[in-house]
DSSP file (Angstrom, degrees, kcal/mol; ACC not computed):
  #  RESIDUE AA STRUCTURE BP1 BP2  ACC     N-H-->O    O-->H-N    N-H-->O    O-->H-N    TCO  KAPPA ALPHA  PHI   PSI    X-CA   Y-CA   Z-CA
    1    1 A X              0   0    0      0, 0.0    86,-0.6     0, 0.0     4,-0.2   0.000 360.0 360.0 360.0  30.7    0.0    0.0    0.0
    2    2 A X        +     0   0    0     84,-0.2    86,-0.1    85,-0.1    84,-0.1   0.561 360.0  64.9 -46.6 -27.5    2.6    2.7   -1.2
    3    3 A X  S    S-     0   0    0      1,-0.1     2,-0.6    84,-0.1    84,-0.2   0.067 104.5 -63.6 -75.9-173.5    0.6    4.2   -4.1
    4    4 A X        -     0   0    0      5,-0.0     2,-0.5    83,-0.0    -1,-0.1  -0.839  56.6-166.4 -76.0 123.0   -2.4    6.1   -4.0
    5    5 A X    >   -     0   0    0     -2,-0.6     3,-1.5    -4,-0.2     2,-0.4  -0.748  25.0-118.5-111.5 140.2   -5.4    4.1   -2.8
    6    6 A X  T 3  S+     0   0    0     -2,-0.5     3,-0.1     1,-0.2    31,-0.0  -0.502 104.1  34.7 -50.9 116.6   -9.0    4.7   -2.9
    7    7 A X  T 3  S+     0   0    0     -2,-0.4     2,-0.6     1,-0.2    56,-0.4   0.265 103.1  95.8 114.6  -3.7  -10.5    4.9    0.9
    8    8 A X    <   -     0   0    0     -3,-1.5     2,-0.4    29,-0.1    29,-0.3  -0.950  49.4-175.9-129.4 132.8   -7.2    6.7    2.1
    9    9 A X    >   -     0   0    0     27,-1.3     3,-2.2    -2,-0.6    -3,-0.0  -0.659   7.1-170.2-106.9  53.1   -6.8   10.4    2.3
   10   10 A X  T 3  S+     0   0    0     -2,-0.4    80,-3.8     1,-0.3    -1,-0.1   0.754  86.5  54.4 -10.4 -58.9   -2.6   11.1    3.4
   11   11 A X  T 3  S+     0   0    0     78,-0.2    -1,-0.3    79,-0.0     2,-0.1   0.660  81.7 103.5 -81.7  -8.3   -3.3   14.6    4.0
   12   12 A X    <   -     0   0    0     -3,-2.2    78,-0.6    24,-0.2     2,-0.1  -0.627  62.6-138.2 -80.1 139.6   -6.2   14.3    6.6
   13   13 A X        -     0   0    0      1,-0.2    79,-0.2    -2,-0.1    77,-0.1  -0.327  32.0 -83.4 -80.7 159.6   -5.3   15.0   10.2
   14   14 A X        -     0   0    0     77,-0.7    -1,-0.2    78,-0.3    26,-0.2  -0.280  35.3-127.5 -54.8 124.2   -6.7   12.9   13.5
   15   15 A X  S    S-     0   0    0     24,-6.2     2,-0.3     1,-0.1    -1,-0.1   0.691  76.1 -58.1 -62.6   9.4  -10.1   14.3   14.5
   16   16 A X        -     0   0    0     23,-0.3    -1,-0.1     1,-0.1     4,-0.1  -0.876  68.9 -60.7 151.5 160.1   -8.5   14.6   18.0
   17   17 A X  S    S+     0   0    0     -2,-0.3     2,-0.2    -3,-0.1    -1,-0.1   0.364 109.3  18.7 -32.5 -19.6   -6.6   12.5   21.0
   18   18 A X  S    S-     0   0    0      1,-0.1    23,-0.4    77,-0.1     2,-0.1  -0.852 103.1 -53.0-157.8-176.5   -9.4   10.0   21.8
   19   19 A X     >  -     0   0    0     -2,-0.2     4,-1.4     1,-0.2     5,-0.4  -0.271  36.9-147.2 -71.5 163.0  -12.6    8.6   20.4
   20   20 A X  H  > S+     0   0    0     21,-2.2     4,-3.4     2,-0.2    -1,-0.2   0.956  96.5  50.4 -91.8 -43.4  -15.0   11.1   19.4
   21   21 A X  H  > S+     0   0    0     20,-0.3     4,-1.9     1,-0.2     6,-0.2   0.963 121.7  32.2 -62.3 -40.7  -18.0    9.0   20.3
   22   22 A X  H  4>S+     0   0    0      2,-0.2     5,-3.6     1,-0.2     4,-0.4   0.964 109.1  64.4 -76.9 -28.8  -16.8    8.3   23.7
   23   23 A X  H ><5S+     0   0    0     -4,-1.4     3,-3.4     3,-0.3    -2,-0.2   0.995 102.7  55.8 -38.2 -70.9  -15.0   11.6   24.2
   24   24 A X  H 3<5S+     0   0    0     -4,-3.4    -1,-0.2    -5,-0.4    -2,-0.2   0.920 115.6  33.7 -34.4 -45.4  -18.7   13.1   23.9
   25   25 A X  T 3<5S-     0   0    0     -4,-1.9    -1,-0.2    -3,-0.3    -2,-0.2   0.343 113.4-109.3 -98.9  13.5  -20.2   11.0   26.8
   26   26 A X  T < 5S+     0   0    0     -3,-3.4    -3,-0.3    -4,-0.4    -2,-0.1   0.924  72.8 143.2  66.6  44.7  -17.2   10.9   28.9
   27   27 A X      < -     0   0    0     -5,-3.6     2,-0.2    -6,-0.2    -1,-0.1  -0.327  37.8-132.6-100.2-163.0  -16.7    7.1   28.1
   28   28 A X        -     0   0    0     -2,-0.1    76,-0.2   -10,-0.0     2,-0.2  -0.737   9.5-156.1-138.2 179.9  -13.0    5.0   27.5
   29   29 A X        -     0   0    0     74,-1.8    73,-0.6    -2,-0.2     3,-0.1  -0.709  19.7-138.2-138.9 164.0  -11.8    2.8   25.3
   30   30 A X  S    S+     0   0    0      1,-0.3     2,-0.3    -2,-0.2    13,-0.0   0.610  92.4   9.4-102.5 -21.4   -9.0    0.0   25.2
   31   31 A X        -     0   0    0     70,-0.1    13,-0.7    71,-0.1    -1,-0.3  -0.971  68.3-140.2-138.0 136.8   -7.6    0.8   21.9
   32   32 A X        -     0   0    0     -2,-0.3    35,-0.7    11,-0.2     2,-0.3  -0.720  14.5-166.4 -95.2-178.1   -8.1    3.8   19.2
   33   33 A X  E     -A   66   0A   0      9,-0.4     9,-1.4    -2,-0.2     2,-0.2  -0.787  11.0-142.4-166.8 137.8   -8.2    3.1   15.5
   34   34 A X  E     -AB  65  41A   0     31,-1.6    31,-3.3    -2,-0.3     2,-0.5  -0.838  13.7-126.8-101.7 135.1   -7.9    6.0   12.9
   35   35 A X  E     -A   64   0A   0      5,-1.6    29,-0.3    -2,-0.2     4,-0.1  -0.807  13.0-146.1 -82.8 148.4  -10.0    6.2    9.4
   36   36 A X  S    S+     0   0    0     27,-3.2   -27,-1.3    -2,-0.5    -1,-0.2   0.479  87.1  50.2 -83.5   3.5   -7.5    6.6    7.1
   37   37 A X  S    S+     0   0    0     26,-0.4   -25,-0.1   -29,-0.3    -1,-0.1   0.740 130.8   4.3-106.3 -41.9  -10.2    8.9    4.9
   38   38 A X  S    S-     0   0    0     23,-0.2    -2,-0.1     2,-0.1   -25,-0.1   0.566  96.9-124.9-128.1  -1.1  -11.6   11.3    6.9
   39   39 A X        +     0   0    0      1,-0.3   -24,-6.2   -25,-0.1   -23,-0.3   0.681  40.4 168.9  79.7  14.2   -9.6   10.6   10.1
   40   40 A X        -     0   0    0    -26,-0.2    -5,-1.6    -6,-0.1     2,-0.8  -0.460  28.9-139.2 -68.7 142.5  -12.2   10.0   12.4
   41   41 A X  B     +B   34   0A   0    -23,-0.4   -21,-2.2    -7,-0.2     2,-0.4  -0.667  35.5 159.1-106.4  96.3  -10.6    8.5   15.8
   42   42 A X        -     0   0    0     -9,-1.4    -9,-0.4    -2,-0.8    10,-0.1  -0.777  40.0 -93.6-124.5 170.2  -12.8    5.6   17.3
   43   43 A X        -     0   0    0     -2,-0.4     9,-1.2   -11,-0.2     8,-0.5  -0.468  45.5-106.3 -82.3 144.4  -12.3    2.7   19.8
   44   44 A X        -     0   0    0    -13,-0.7     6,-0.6     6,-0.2     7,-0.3   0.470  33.2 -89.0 -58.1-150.8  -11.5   -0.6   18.7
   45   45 A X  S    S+     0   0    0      5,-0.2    72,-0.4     1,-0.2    -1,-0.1   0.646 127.9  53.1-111.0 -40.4  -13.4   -4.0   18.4
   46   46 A X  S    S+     0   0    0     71,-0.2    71,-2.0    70,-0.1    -1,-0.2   0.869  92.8  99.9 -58.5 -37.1  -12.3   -5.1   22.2
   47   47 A X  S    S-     0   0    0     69,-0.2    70,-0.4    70,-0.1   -18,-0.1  -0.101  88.7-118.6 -54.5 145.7  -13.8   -1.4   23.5
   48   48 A X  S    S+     0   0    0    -20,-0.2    -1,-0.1    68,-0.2   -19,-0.1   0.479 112.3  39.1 -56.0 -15.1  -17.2   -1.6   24.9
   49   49 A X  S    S-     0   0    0     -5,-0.2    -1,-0.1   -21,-0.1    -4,-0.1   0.728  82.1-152.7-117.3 -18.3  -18.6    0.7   22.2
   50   50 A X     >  +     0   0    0     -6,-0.6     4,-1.8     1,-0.1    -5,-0.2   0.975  33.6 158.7  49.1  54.2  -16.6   -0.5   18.5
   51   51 A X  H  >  +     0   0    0     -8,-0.5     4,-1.3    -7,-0.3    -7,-0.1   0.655  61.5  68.7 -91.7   5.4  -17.1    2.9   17.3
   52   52 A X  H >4 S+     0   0    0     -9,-1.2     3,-1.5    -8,-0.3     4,-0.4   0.902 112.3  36.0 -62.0 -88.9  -14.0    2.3   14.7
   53   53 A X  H >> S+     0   0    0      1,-0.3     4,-2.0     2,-0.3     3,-1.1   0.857 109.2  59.9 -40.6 -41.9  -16.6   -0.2   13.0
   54   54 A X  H 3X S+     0   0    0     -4,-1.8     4,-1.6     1,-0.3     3,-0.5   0.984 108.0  47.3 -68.2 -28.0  -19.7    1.6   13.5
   55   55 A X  H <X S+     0   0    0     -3,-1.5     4,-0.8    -4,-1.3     6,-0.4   0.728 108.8  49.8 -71.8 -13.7  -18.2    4.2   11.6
   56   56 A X  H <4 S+     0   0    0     -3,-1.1     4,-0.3    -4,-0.4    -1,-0.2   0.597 114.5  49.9 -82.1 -15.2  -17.0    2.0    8.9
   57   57 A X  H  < S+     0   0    0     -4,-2.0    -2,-0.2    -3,-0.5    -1,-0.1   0.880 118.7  40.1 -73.6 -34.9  -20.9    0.6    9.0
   58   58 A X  H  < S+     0   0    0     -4,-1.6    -2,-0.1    -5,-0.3    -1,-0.1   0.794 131.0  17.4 -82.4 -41.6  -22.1    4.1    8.8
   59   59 A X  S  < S-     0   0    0     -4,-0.8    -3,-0.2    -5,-0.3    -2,-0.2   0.210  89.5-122.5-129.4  12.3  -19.9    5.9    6.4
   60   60 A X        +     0   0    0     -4,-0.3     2,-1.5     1,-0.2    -4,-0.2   0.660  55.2 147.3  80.6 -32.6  -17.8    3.1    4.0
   61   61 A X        -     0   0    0     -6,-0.4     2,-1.0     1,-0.1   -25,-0.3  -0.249  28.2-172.9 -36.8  53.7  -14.9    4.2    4.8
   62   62 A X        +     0   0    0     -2,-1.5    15,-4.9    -3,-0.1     2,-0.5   0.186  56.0  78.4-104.0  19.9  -12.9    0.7    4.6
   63   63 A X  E     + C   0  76A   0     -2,-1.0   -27,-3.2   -56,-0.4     2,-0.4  -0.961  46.3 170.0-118.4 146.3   -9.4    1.6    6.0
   64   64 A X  E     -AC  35  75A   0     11,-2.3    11,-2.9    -2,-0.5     2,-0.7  -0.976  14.7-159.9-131.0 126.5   -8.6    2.1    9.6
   65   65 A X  E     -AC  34  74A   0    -31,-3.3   -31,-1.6    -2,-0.4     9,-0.2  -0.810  36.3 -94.1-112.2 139.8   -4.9    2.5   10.9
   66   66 A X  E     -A   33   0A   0      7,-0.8   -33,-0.2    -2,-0.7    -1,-0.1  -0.079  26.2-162.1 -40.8 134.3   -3.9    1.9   14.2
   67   67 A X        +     0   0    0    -35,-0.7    28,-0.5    27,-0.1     2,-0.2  -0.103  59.1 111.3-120.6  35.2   -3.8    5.3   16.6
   68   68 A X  S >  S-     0   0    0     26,-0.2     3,-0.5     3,-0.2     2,-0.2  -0.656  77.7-111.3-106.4 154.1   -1.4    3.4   19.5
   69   69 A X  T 3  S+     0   0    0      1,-0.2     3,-0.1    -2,-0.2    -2,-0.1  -0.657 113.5  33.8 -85.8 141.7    2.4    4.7   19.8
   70   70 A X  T 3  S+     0   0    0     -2,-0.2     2,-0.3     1,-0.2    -1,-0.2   0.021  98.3  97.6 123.8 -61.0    4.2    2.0   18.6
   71   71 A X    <   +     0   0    0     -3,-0.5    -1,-0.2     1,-0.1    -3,-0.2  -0.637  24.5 165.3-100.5 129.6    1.6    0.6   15.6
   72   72 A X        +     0   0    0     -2,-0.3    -1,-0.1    12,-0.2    14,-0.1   0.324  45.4 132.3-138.2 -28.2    2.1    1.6   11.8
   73   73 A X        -     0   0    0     11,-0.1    -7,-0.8    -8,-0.1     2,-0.3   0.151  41.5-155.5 -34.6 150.9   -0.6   -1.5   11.0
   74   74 A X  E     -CD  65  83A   0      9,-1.2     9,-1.9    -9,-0.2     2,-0.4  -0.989   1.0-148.9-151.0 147.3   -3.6   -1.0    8.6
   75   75 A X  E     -CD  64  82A   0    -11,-2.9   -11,-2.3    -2,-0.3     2,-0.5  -0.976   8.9-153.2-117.6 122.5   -6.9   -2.7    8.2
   76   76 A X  E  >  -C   63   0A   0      5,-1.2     4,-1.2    -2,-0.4   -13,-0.2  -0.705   4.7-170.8 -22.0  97.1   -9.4   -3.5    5.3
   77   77 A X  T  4 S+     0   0    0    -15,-4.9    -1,-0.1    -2,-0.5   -14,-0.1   0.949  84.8  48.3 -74.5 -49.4  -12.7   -3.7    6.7
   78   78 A X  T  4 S+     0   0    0      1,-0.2    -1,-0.1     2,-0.1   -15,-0.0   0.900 127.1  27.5 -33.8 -48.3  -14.0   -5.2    3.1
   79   79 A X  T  4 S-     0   0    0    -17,-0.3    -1,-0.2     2,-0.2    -2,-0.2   0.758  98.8-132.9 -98.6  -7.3  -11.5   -7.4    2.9
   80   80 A X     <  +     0   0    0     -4,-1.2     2,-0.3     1,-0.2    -3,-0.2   0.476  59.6 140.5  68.3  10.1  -10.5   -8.2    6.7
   81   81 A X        -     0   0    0      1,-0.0    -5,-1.2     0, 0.0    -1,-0.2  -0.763  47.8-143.2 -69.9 120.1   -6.8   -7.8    5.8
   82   82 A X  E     -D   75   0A   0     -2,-0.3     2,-0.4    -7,-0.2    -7,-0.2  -0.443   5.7-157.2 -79.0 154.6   -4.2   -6.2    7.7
   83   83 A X  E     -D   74   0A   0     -9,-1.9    -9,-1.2    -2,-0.2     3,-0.1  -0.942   4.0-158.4-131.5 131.2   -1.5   -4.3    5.9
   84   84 A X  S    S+     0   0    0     -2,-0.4     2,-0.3   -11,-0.2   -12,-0.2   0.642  82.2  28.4 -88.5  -7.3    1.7   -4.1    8.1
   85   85 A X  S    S+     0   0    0    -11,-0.1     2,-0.3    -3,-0.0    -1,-0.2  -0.990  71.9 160.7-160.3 127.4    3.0   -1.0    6.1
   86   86 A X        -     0   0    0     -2,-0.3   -84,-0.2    -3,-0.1     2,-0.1  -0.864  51.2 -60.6-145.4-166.4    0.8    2.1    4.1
   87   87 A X        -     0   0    0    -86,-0.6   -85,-0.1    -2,-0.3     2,-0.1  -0.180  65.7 -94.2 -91.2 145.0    1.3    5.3    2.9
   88   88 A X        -     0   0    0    -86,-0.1     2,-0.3    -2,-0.1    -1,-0.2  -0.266  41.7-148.9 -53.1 118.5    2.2    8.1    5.6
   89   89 A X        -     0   0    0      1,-0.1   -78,-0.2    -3,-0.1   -79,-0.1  -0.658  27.5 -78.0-113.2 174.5   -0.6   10.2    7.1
   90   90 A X  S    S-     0   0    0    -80,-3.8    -1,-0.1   -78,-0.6   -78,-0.1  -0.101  76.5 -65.6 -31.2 142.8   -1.0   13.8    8.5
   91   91 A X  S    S+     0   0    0     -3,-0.1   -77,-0.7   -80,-0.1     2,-0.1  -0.081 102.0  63.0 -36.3 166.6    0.4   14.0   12.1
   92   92 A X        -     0   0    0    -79,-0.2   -78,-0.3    -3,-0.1     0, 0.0   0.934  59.6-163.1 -36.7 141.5    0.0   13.1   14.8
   93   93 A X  S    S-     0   0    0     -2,-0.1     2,-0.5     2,-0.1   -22,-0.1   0.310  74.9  -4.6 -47.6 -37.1    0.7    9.3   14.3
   94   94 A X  S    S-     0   0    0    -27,-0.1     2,-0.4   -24,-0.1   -26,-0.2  -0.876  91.5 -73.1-145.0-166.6   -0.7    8.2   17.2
   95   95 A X  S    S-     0   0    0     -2,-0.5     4,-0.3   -28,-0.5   -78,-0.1  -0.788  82.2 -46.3-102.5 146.0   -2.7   10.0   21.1
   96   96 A X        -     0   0    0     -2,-0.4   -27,-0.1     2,-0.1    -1,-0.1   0.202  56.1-133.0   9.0 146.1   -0.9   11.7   23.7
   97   97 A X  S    S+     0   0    0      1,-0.1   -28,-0.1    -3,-0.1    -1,-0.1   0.874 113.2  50.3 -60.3 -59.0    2.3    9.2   24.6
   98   98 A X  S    S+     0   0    0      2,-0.0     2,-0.6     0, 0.0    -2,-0.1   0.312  82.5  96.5 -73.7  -5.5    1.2    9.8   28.0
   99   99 A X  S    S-     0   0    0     -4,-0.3     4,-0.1     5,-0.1    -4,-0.0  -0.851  75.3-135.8 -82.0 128.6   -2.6    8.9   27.5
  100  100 A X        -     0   0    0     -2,-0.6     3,-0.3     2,-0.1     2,-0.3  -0.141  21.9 -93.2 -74.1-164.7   -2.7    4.9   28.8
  101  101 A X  S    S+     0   0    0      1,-0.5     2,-0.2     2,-0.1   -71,-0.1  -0.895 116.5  34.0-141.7 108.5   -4.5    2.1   27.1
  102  102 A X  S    S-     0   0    0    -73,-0.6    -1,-0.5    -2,-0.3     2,-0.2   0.536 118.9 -68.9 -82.9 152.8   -7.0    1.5   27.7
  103  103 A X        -     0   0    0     -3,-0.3   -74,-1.8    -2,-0.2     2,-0.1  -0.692  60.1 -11.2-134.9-166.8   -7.9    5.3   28.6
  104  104 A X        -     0   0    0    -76,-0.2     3,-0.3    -2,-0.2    -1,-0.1   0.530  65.3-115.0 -64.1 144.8   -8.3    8.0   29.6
  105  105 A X  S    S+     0   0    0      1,-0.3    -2,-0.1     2,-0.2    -6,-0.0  -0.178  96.3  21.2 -28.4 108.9   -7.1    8.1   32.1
  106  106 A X  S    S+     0   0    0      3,-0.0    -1,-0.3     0, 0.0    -3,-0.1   0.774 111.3  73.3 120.7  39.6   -9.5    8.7   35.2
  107  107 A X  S    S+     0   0    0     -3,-0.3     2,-0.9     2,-0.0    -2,-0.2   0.238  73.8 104.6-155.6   9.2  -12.5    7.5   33.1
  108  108 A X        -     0   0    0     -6,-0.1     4,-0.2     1,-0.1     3,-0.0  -0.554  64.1-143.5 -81.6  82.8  -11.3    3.5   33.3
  109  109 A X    >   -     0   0    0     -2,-0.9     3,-1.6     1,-0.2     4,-0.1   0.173  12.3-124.8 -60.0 178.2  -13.3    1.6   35.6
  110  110 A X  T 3  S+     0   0    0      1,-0.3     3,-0.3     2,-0.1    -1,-0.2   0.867 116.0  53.8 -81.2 -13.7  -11.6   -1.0   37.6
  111  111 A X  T >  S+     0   0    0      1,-0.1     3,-0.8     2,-0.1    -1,-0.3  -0.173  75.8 129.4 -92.8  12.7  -13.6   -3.6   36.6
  112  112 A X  G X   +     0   0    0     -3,-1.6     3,-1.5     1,-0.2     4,-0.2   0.661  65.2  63.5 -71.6 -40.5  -12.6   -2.4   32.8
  113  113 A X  G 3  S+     0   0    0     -3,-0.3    -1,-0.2     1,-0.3     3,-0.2   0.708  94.4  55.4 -81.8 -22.0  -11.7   -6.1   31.9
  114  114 A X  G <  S+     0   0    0     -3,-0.8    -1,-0.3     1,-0.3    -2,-0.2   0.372 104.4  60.7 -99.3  22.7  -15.2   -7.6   32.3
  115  115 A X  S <  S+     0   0    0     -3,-1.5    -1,-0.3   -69,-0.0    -2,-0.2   0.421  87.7  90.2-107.9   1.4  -16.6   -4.7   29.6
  116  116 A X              0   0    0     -4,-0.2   -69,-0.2    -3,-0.2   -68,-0.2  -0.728 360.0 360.0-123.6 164.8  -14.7   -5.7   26.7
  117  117 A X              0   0    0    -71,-2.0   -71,-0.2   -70,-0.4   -70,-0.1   0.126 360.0 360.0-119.0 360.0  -15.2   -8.0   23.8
């Protein structure tokens, strides 16, 4: 995935640090995931909410790259394929260094392991 591809936008930036859907309602996540088209930031498929997929349900979009420090990986919702390597996108590259996983911070309950999928 070096070329240009349909479903991926290079120049669009990260809507933000966290998921947008939980961000609104003060929820957490374990994981983020980035669209690679319009750069909406949502929690992964373990999260109690999967708003990475509902936005691919919602809007089509069908790449998502990893939003973790660390993770360069990219996913094909169509096809279910992981890509270990694509094309470079806007900064930032991942959320806060300093944000944990799952986060944010002060919004985890302790009991965090019996929500997830």
């Amino acid at each position: 995935m070096s070329q240009a591809i349909e479903g991926i936008d290079p120049a669009v930036p990260p809507s933000g640090p966290g998921c947008v859907e939980c961000e609104a309602v003060q929820g957490w996540w374990v994981h983020l995931r980035r669209c690679a088209q319009c750069g909406h930031i949502g929690c992964c498929d373990t999260s109690p909410e999967q708003h990475a997929s509902r936005h691919f349900a919602a809007t089509g979009h069908p790449f998502i790259r990893s939003y973790e420090p660390g993770e360069e990986w990219f996913w094909d919702f169509r096809t279910e394929e992981m890509f270990a390597e694509g094309p470079e996108l806007a900064p930032p590259q991942h959320h806060p260094a300093d944000q944990p996983a799952p986060g944010p911070r002060g919004r985890v309950p302790s009991d965090w392991r019996d929500h997830i999928h």
